[in-house]
VEXLOPA-617189 format. One record per residue: x, y, z of N, C-alpha, C in turn; residue in three letters. Coordinates in pm, whole numbers, padded with zeros to 5 digits, always signed. Layout:
XYZXYZXYZAla...
END
This chain:
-00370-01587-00270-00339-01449-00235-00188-01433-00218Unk-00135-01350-00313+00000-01303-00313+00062-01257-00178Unk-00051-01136-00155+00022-01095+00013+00036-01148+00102Unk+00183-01125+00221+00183-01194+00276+00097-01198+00444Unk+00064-01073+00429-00020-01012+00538-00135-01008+00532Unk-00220-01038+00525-00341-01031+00459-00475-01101+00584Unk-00569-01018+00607-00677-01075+00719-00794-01019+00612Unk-00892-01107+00686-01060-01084+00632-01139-01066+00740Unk-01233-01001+00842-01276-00995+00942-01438-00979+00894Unk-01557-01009+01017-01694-00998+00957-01681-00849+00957Unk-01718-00789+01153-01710-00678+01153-01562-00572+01155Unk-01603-00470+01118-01486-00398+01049-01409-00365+01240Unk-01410-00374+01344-01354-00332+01467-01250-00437+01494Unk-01299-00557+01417-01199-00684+01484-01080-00656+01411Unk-01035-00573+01308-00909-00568+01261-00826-00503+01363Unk-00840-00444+01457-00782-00429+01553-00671-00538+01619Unk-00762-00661+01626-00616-00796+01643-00551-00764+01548Unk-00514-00766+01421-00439-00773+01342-00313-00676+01344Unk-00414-00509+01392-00333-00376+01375-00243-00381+01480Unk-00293-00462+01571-00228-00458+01713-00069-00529+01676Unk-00111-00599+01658+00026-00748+01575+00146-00683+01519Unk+00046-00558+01368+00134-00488+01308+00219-00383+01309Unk+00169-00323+01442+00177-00185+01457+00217-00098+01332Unk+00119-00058+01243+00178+00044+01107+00179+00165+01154Unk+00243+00283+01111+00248+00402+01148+00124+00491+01117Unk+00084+00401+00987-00070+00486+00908-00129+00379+00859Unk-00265+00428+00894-00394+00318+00799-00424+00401+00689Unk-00448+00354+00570-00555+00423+00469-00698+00330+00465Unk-00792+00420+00474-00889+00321+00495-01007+00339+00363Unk-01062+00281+00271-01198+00270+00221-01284+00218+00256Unk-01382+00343+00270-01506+00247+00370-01607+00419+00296Unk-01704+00343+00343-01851+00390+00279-01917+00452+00385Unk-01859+00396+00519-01855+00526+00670-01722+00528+00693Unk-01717+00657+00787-01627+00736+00814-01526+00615+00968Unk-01669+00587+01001-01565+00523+01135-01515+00565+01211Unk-01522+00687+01266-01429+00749+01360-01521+00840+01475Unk-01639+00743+01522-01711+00812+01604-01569+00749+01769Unk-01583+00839+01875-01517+00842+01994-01558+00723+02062Unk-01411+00616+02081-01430+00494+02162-01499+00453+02251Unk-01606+00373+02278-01679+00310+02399-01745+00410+02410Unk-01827+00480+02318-01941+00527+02324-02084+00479+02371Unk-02094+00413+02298-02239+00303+02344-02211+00212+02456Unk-02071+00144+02483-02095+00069+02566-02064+00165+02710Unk-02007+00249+02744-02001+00352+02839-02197+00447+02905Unk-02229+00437+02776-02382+00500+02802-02440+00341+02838Unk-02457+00273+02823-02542+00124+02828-02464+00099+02974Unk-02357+00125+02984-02289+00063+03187-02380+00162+03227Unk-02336+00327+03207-02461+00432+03289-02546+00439+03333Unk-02625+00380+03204-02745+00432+03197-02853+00313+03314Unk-02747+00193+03295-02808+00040+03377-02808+00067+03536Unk-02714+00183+03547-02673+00208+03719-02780+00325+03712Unk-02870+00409+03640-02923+00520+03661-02868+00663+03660Unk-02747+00658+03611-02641+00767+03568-02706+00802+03437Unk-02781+00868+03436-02878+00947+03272-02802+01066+03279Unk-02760+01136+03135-02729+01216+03129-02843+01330+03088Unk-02957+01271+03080-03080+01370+03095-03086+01484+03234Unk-03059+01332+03331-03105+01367+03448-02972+01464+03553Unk-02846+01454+03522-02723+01512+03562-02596+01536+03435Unk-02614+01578+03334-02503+01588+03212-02359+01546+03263Unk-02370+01628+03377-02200+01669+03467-02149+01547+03500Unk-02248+01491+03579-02220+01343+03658-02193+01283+03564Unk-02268+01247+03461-02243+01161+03326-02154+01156+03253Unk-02095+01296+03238-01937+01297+03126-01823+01287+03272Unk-01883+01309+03417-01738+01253+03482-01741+01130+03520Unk-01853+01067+03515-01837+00917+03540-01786+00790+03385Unk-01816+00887+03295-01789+00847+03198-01669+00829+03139Unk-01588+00942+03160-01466+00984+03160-01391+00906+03248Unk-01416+00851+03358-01348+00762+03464-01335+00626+03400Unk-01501+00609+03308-01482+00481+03294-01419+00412+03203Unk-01414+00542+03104-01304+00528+03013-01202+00540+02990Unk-01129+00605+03102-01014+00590+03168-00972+00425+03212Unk-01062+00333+03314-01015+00224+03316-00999+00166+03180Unk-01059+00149+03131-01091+00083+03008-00917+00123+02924Unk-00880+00210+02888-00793+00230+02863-00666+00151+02938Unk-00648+00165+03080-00554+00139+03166-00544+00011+03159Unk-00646-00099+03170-00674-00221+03153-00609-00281+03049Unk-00662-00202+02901-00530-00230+02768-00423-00188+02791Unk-00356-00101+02821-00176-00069+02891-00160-00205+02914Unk-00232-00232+03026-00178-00342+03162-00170-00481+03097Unk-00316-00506+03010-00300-00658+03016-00279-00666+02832Unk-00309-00558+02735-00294-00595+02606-00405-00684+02552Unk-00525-00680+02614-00611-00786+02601-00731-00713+02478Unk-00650-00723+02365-00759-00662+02231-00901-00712+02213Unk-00888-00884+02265-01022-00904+02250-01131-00858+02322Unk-01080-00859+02437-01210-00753+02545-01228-00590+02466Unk-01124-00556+02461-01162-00416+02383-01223-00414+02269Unk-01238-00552+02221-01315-00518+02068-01507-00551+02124Unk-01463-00639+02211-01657-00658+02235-01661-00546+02334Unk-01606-00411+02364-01674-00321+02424-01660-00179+02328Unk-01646-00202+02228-01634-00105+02077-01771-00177+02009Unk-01786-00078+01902-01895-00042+01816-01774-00080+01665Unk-01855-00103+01585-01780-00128+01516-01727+00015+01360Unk-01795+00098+01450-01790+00245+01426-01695+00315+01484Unk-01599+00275+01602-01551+00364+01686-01413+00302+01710Unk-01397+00204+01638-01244+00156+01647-01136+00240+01584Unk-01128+00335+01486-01040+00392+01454-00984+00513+01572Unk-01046+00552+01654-01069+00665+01785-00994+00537+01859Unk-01006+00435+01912-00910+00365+01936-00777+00353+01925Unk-00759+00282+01801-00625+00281+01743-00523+00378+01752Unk-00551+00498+01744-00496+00595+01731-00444+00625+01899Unk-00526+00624+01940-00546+00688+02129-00438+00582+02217Unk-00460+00452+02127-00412+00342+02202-00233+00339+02137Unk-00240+00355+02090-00121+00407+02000-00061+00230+01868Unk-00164+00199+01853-00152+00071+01787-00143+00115+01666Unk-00210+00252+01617-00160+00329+01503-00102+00433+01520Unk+00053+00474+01471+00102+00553+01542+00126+00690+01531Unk+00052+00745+01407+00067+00839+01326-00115+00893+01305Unk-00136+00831+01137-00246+00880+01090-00354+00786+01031Unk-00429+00816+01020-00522+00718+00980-00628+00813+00907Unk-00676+00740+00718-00682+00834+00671-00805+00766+00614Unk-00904+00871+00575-01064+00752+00535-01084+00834+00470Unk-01125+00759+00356-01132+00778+00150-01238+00715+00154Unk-01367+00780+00070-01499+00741+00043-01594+00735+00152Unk-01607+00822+00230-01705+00814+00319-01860+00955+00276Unk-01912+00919+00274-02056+01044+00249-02045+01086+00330Unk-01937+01219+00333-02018+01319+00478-01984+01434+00384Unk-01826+01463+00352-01752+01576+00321-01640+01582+00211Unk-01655+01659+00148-01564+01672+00031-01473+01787+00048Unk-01349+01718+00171-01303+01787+00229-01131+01730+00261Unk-01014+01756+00260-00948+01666+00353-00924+01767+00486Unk-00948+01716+00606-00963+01787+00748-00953+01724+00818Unk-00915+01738+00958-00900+01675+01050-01075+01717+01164Unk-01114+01556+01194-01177+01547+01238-01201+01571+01416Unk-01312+01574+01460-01397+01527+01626-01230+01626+01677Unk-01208+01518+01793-01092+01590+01883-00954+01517+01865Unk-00980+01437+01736-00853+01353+01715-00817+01396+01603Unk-00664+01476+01627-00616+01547+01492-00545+01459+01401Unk-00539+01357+01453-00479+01243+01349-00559+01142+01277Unk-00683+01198+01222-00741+01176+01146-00797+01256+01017Unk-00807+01241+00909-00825+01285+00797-00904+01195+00693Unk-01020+01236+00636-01097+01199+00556-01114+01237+00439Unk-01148+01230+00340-01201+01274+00228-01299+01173+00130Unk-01372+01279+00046-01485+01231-00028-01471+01296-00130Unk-01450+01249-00292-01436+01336-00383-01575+01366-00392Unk-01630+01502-00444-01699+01588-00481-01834+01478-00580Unk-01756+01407-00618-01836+01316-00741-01918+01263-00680Unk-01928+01187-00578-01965+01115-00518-02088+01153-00430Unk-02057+01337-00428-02205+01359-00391-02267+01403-00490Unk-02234+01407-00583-02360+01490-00734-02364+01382-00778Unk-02378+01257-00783-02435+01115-00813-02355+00962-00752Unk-02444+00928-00696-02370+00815-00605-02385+00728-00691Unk-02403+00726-00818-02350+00599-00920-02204+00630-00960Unk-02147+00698-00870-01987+00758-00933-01890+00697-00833Unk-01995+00564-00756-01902+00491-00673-01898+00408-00779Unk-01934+00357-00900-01849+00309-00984-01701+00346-01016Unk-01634+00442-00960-01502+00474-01007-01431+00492-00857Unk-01488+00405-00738-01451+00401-00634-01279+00417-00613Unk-01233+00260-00687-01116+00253-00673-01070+00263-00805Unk-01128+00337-00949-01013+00378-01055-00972+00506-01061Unk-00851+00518-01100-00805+00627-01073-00840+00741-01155Unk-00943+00750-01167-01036+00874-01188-01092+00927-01046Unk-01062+00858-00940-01122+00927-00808-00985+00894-00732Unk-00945+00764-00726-00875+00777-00660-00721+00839-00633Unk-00677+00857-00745-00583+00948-00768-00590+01058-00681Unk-00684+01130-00604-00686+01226-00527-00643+01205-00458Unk-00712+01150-00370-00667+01169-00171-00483+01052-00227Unk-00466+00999-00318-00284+00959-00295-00223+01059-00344Unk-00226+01121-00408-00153+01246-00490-00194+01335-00301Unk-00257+01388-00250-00282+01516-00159-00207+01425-00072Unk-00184+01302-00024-00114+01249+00050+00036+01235+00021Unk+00069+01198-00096+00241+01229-00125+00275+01323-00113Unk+00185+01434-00131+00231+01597-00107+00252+01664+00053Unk+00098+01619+00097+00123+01682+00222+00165+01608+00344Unk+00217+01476+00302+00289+01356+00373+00366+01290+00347Unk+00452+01301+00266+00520+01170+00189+00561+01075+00248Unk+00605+01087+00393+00607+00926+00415+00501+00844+00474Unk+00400+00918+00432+00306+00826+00478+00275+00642+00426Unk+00301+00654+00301+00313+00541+00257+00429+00439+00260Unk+00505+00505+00340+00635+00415+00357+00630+00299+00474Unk+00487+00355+00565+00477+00221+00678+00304+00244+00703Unk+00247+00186+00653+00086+00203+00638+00008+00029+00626Unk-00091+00020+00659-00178-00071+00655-00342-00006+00557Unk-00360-00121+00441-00460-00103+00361-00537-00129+00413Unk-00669-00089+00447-00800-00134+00493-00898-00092+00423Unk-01003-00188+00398-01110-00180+00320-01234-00233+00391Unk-01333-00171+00368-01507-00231+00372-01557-00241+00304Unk-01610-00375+00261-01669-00431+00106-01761-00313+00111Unk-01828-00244+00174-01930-00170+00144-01959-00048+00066Unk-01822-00032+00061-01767+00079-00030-01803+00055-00179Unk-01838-00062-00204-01825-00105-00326-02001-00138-00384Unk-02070-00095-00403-02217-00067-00413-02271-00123-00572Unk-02195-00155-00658-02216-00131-00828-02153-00259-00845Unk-02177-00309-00954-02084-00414-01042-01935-00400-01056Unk-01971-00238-01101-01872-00174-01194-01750-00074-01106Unk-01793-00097-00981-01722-00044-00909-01591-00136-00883Unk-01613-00269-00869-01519-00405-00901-01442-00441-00988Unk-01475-00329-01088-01419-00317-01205-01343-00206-01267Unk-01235-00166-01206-01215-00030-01265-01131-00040-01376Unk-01121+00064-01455-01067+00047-01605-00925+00091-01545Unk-00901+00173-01482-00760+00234-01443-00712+00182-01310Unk-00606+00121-01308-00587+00052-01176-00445+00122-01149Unk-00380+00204-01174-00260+00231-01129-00245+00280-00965Unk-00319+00341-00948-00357+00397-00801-00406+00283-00697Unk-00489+00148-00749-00482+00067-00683-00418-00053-00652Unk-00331-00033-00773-00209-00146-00728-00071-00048-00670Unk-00090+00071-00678+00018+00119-00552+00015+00058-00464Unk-00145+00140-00395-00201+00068-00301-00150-00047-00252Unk-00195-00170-00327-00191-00264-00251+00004-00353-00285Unk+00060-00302-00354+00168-00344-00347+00291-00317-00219Unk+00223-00163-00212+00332-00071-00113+00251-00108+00032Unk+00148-00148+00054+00094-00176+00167+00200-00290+00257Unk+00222-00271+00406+00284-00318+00469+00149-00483+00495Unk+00047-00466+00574-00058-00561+00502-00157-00505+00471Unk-00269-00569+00427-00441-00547+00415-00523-00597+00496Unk-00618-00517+00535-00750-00585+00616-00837-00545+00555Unk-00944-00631+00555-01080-00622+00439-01230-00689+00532Unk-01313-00596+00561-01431-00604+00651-01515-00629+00549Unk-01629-00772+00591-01726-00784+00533-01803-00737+00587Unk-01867-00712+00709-01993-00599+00713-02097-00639+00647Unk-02137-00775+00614-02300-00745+00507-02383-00675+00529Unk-02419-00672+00645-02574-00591+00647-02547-00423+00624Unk-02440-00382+00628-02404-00217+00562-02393-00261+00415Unk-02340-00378+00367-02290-00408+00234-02417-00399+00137Unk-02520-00495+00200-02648-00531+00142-02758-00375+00151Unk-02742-00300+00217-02795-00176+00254-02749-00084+00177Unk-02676-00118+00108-02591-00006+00028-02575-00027-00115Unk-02618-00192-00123-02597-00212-00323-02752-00131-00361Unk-02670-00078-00476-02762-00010-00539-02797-00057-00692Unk-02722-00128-00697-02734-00190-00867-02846-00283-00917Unk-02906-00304-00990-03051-00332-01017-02955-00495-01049Unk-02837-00524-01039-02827-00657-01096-02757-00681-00962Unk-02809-00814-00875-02782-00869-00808-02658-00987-00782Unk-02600-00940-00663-02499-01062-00632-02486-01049-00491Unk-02411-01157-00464-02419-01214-00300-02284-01126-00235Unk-02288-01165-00121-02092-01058-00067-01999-01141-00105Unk-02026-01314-00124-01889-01366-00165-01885-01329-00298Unk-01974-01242-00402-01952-01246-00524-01825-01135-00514Unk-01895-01015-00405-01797-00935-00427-01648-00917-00357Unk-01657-01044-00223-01506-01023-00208-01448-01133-00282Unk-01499-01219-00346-01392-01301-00442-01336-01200-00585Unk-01444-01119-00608-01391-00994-00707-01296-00922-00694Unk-01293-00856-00543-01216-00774-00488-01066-00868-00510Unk-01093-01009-00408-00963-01091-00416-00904-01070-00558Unk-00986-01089-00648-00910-01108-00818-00819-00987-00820Unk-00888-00893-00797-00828-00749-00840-00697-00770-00764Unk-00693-00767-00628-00559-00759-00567-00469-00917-00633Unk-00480-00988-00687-00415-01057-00716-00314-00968-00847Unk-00443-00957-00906-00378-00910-01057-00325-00799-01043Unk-00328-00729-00906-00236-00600-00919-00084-00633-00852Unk-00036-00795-00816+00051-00830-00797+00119-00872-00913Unk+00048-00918-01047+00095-00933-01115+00128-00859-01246Unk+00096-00758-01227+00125-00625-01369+00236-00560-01289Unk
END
């Protein structure tokens, strides 16, 4: 591997050690979810719910005890910087609501290929997030074959040089194999958009995730996850070398 930054994590939350390390101003992220549900969600309801704090039973009590507790939780990272406790009390859904809040990303953080919306908008209550889904992708999800050629991806970087340009001047690449569903998605005929990508990237982080990965191939011809991140690896090699 050419780059010199470069991590592999199982679940996609632990890149957080890494982001922490790097501090980039912007993530671009590919992933097949959105990721940006609100920090210590589950583990905030699971402390609650164990003390008898139901939000069935008092809503009020529940979002102010909740709110407190996520307040320490926060204060605790100020104080001690201790990422690994914060990653086993995250979902591995809710780390980007993190990053951002915590200020380990310091700008924007931007998620390309997710099934919800064919939209770029700012999401939940965190305006420093932005997503998009080209249109293709919902009138046939075999059009994640053109995941990363620039027949799709050319979008969300072109709407980003425009309505950001320096976004790419201090950014971290992040990926979830899961994004990648097809053979042929590993394969794109047009790579100019993804060796921007990964050339101009300050580093890369790349989440294996199997059980979203394996939940999500759709291709009648079978392969394992090391088939597809040793694929992935090829690609970023060879986009170091053109």
């Amino acid at each position: 591997m050419n780059h010199t930054n470069f991590h592999i994590v199982n679940k996609h939350h632990e890149v957080l050690k890494h982001w922490q390390k790097i501090k980039p101003n912007n993530v671009f992220c590919i992933d097949y979810h959105t990721d940006t549900k609100d920090a210590f969600l589950v583990y905030l309801f699971q402390q609650l719910t164990n003390r008898g704090v139901l939000p069935t039973n008092n809503q009020n009590k529940f979002d102010k005890q909740s709110k407190q507790e996520k307040e320490k939780l926060y204060n605790n990272y100020y104080k001690n910087k201790n990422i690994e406790r914060v990653i086993e009390c995250l979902e591995n859904d809710e780390f980007i609501d993190f990053a951002l809040e915590s200020e380990i990303v310091k700008d924007t953080v931007y998620v390309y290929g997710a099934t919800i919306i064919n939209n770029h908008h700012k999401i939940m209550s965190n305006p420093k997030i932005y997503q998009y889904t080209p249109k293709q992708l919902f009138e046939n999800n075999q059009n994640y074959d053109y995941i990363i050629d620039d027949k799709l991806l050319d979008q969300p970087i072109n709407w980003l040089k425009n309505k950001k340009p320096d976004f790419f001047d201090d950014f971290v690449l992040d990926i979830d194999l899961d994004v990648f569903n097809t053979t042929k998605s590993l394969k794109p005929k047009n790579t100019e958009c993804f060796s921007f990508l990964f050339t101009k990237a300050k580093a890369i982080t790349i989440a294996i995730e199997m059980d979203y990965w394996q939940e999500n191939w759709i291709d009648s011809k079978k392969q394992t996850i090391d088939d597809t991140l040793n694929q992935l690896l090829e690609l970023i090699n060879s986009s170091f070398k053109t």
